[in-house]
N, C-alpha and C positions, 0 to 999 in steps of 0.2 A: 650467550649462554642459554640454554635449551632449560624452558621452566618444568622440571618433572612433577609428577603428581606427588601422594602423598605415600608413605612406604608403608612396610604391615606395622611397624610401630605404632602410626601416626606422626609422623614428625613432617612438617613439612620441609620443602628440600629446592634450594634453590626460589624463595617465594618472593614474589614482587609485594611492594606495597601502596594501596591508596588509598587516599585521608587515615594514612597513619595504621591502615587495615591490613593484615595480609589476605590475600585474597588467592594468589595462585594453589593448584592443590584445594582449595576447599571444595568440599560434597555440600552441594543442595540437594535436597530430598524430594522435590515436588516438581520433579523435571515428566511433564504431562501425569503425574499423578501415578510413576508408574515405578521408573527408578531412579537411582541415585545420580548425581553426573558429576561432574568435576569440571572447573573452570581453570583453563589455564591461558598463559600473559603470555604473547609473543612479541621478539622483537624482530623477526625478520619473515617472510614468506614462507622461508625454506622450514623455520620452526612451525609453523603456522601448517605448515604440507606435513610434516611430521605427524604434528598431534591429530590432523585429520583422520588418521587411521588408529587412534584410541580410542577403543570401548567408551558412548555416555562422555564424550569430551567434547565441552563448546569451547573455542579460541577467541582471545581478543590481540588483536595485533597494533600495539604503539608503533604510531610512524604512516607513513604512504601507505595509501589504500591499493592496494593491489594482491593477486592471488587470491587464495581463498580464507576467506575467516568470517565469523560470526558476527564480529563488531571491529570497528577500528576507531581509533581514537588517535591523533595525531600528538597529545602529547596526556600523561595517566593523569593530571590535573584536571582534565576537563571531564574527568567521570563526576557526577554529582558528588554533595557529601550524603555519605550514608553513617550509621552507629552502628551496626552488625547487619550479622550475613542477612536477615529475612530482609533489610531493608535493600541492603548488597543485590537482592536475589530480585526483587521487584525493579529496581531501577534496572537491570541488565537488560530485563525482557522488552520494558517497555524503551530502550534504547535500542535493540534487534527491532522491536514490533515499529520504530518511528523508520527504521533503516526499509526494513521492509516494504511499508507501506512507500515511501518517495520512490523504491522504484517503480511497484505498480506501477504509482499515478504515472509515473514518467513513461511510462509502456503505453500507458492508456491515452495520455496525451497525443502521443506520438502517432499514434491510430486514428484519436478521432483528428490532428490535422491532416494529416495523409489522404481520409476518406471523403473531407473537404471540398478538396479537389476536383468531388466527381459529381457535383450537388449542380442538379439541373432547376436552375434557380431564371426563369425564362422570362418571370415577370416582375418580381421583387429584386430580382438582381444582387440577392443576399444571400451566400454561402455558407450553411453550417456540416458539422461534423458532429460526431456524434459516436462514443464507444461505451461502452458496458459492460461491466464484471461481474460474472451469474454466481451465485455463493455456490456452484461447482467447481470453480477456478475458470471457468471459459472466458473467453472475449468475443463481444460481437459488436460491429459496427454499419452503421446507418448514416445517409444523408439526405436532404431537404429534396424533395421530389413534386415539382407543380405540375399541374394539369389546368389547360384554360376552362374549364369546369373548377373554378378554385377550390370549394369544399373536396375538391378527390387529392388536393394536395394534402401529402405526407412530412412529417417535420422529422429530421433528423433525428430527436430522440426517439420518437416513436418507432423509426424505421430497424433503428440498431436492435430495440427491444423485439419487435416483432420476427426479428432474425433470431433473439434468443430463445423464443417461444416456441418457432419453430422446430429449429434442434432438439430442445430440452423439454419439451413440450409442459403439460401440469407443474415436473415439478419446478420450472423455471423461476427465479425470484434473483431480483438484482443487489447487489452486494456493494458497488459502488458506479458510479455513470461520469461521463468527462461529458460537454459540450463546450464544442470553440463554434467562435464566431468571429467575423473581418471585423470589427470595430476594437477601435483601442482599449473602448473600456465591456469588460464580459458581457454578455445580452442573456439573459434568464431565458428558461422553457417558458413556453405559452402554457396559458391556463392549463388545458387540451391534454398538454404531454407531462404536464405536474397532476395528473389526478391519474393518469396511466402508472406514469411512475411509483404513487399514490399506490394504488391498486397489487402491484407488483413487488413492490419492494419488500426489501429481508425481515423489517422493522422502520420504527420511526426517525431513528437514525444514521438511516440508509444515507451514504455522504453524495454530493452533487458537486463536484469540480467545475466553476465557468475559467473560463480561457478564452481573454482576447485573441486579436490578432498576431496570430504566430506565438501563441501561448507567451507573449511577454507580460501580461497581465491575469491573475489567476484571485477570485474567488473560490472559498470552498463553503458548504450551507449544508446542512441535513434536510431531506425531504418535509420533516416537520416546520424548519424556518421558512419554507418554501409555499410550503402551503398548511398551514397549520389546521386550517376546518376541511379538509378532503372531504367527500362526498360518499359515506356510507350504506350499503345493504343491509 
């Protein structure tokens, strides 16, 4: 059954409920500060592709993740408990905002091992990767580049960043950064490319994803746990 919004009465119509809440049909008011939107509860794709073309309508679809929707939840239970809508309204975003972010990372991951690959590592014999998410939306990736002049060798984060620099030039600033590395357990940035990073970053909570080998192993650290006293001008 296809959850309709709400009618000019108000009466809600067809509405699902969670922790006891009805939630389909309800208007949140602070959808980017701008207008009203309405949430509605799908139980199939097909409803889910419907409501995609309703005016200020975000979908959640119970069941198998597939097609398109906003959030999916495999059974209404596992949405948090909330008491009413404002709290209704914060826990939705930040269940979109955790859905979000996993794919990133999984983009980003997927880049810096790929870029892995190409790390002409001639004396250390140790392969890194290296991606970056500019807070324009871009991605840029780098990897470990030696020269038997050792000091001209380039470390993979640095290299990916220095790719963003170039593009995006000034207003360049990283958003979030991946590095993999062949060990099983993640290997942090050197000094070198934590005070780069340092230097460049969004803020102090710019996040750092390490990834072992074939990303089976995953740290995540903010620039500040990373390097907490950077080196200021």
């Amino acid at each position: 059954m296809f959850n309709t919004l709400v009618d000019n009465s108000g009466i809600l119509k067809n509405s699902l409920f969670i922790n006891n809440i009805k939630i389909c049909g309800m208007k949140i008011s602070s959808y980017n500060s701008r207008k009203d939107f309405s949430v509605m509860v799908c139980s199939s794709e097909e409803e889910s592709l419907q409501a995609k073309f309703i005016p200020h309508t975000m979908t959640i679809i119970i069941g198998p993740e597939k097609g398109f929707c906003d959030l999916y939840l495999e059974k209404a239970d596992e949405f948090p408990p909330f008491d009413n809508l404002k709290e209704f309204e914060d826990l939705f975003f930040k269940l979109i905002h955790k859905k979000n972010e996993h794919t990133v990372y999984k983009n980003l991951c997927a880049k810096a091992i790929d870029v892995q690959k190409n790390s002409r590592n001639t004396y250390s014999h140790f392969s890194v990767g290296a991606s970056v998410l500019s807070c324009k939306g871009n991605i840029y990736t780098g990897t470990n580049v030696e020269n038997s002049s050792f000091g001209a060798t380039i470390c993979a984060e640095r290299s990916a960043i220095m790719a963003g620099v170039a593009a995006e030039g000034k207003d360049f600033k990283i958003d979030k950064l991946v590095c993999s590395t062949p060990t099983d357990w993640p290997g942090s940035p050197c000094g070198i490319c934590l005070q780069v990073i340092s230097d460049l970053a969004a803020d102090e909570k710019t996040e750092i994803l390490l990834i072992g080998k074939n990303g089976r192993c995953a740290d995540l650290y903010t620039i500040m746990n990373l390097l907490p006293r950077a080196f200021l001008l």
